[in-house]
C-alpha positions in Angstrom: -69.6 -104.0 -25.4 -70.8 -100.6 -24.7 -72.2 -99.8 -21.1 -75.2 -97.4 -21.5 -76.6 -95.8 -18.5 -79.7 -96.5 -16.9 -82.1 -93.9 -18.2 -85.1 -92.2 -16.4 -87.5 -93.6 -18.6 -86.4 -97.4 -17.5 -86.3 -96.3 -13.8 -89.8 -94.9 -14.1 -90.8 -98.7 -16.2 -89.5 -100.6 -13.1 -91.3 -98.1 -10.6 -94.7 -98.7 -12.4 -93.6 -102.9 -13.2 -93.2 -102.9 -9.1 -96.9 -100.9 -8.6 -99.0 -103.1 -11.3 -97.3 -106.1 -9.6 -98.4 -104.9 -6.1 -101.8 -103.6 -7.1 -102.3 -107.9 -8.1 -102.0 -108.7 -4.9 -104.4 -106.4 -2.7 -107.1 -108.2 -1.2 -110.7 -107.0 -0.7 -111.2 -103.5 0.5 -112.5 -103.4 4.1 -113.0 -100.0 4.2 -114.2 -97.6 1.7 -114.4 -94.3 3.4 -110.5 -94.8 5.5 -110.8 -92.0 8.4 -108.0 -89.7 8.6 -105.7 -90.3 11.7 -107.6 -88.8 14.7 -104.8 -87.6 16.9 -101.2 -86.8 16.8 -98.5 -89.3 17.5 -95.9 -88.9 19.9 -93.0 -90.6 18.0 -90.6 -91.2 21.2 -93.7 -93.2 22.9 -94.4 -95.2 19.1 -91.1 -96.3 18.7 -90.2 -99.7 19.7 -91.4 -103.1 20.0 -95.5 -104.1 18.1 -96.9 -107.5 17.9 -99.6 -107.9 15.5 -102.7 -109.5 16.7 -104.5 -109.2 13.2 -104.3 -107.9 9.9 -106.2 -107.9 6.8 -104.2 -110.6 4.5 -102.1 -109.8 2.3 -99.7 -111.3 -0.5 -96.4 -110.1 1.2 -98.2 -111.6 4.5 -99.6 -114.4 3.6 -98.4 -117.6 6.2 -97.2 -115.3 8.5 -97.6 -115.7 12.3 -95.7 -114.4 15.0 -95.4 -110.9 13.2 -93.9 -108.2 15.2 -92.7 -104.3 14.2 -89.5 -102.9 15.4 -89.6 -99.1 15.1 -86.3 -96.9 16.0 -84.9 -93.6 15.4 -82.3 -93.4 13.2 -78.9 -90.9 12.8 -80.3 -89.4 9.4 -83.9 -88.8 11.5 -85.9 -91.1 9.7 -87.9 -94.4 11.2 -86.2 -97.3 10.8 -88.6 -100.6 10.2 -88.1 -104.2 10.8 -91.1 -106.1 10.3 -90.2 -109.9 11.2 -92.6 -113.4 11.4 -92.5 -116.5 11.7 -93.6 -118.9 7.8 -96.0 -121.2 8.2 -97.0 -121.3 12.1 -95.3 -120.4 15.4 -92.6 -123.0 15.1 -92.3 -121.7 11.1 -88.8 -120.3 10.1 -88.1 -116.4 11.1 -88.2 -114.1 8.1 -87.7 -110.1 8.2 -87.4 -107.4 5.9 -85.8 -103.9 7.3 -86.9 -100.6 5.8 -87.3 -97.0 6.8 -89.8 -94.3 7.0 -90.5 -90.8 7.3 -93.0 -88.3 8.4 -95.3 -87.0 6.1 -95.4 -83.1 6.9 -98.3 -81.8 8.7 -99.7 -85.1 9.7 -98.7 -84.5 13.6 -96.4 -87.9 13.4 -99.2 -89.8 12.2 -98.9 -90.5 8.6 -96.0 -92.4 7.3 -94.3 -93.1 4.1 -92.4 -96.3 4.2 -89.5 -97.9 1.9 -88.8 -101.5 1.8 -86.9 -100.5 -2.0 -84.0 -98.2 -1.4 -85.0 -94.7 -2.0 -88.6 -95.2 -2.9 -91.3 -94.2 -0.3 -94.4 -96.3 -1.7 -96.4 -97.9 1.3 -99.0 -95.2 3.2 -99.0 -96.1 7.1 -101.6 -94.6 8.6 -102.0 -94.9 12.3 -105.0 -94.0 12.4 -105.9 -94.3 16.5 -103.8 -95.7 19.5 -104.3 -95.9 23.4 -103.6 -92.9 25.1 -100.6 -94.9 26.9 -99.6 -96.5 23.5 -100.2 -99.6 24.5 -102.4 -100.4 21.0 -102.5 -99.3 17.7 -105.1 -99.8 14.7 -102.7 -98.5 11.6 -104.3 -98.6 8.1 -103.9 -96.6 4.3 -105.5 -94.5 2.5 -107.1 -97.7 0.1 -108.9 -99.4 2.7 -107.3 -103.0 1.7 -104.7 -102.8 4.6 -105.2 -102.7 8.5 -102.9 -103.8 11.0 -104.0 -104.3 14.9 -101.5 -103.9 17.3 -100.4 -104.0 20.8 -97.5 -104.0 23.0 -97.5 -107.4 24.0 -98.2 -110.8 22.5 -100.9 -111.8 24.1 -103.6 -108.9 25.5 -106.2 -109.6 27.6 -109.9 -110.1 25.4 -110.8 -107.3 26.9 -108.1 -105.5 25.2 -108.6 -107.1 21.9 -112.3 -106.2 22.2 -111.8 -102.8 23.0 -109.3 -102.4 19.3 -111.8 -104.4 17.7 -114.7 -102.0 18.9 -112.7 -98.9 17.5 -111.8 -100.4 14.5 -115.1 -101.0 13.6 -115.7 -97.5 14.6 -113.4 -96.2 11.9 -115.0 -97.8 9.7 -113.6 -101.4 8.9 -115.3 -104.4 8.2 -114.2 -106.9 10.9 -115.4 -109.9 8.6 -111.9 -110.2 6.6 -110.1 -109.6 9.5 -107.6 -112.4 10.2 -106.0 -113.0 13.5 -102.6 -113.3 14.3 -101.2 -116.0 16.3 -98.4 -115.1 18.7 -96.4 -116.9 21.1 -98.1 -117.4 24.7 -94.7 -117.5 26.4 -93.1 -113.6 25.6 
C-alpha cells in the first residue's frame, strides 16, 4: 500500500468540515451590534479560578451545570484553558476539555483566540467588561450568539448578579435567552 501524505487542500477540507459543523449549532444571536472590549485586561489578576453563573446555550454546552474556567500561564506564554462541568445536574458526572489561548495584539489583553484542536485558534473570547477588582466578568464574540457571565465564586450575592446583569444589558445583550447556571451552594 502506498502512504500518501496529507495534503493542504484536505487539511483546509477538515478546517472548513469542523466550521460548517459548528456554525449548525449556534443558537440565536442575542446581540447584534457586540461592543468592543471597554478596558484593558490585567492578565496576572484574570488568571485563575471562573464559575459561570450563565451563558447563552450552546451545543458544546448544552446539560452542563457546575461550569467553571481554569485560566494559567503557561512556559511557551500562552493561556492555558480548562473549562470543566458537571452532565446533567450538580450531582451529573465531571467532564472537561483543556485548551490554550493567546492574545490577540493590540487588544490590551482583552481579546482572545482560543484552541480546543491543536494548533488551530478558532473560538473569539472577548471579555468585554469585568469589576475593577476582577471579581466578575461578562466575556462574549464578535457574532453575538455567545455570552458567558462570570464571577469568582459560586454563589454571588443578587446584588452581584444584578449588577452583571445590568451591564450586560448595557452592552447590548438580550437577557431573554440567557440561561442560568447552577452551581454548587457548598464551595
Amino acid at each position: 500500500m502506498i502512504k500518501r501524505p496529507v495534503s493542504l487542500i484536505a487539511i483546509v477540507a477538515a478546517a472548513l468540515a469542523l466550521g460548517a459543523c459548528a456554525t449548525l449549532q449556534r443558537g440565536p444571536v442575542g446581540n447584534e451590534a457586540v461592543p468592543e472590549p471597554v478596558r484593558s485586561v490585567d492578565l496576572n489578576a484574570y488568571l485563575g479560578r471562573w464559575y459561570e453563573i450563565g451563558r447563552y446555550e450552546a451545543g458544546f454546552q448544552r446539560g452542563c451545570e457546575a461550569a467553571t474556567a481554569d485560566y494559567s500561564l503557561r512556559e511557551d506564554g500562552l493561556i492555558g484553558v480548562v473549562n470543566t462541568c458537571r452532565q446533567g445536574g450538580l450531582d451529573g458526572e465531571p467532564r472537561s476539555v483543556e485548551g490554550k489561548a493567546r492574545v490577540v495584539e493590540g487588544s490590551g489583553n482583552a481579546r482572545l483566540k482560543v484552541s480546543f484542536f491543536g494548533p488551530f485558534y478558532f473560538g473569539n473570547y472577548w471579555i468585554l467588561d469585568h469589576a475593577e477588582d476582577y471579581s466578575w466578568s461578562i466575556v462574549g464574540e464578535s457574532s453575538g450568539r455567545y455570552l458567558w457571565l462570570l464571577s469568582r465564586t459560586p454563589q454571588p450575592s443578587e446584588a452581584v448578579r444584578e449588577q452583571i446583569r445590568s451591564r450586560a444589558r448595557e452592552l447590548g445583550y438580550d437577557l431573554s435567552i440567557l440561561r442560568p447556571t447552577l452551581q454548587p451552594s457548598g464551595n
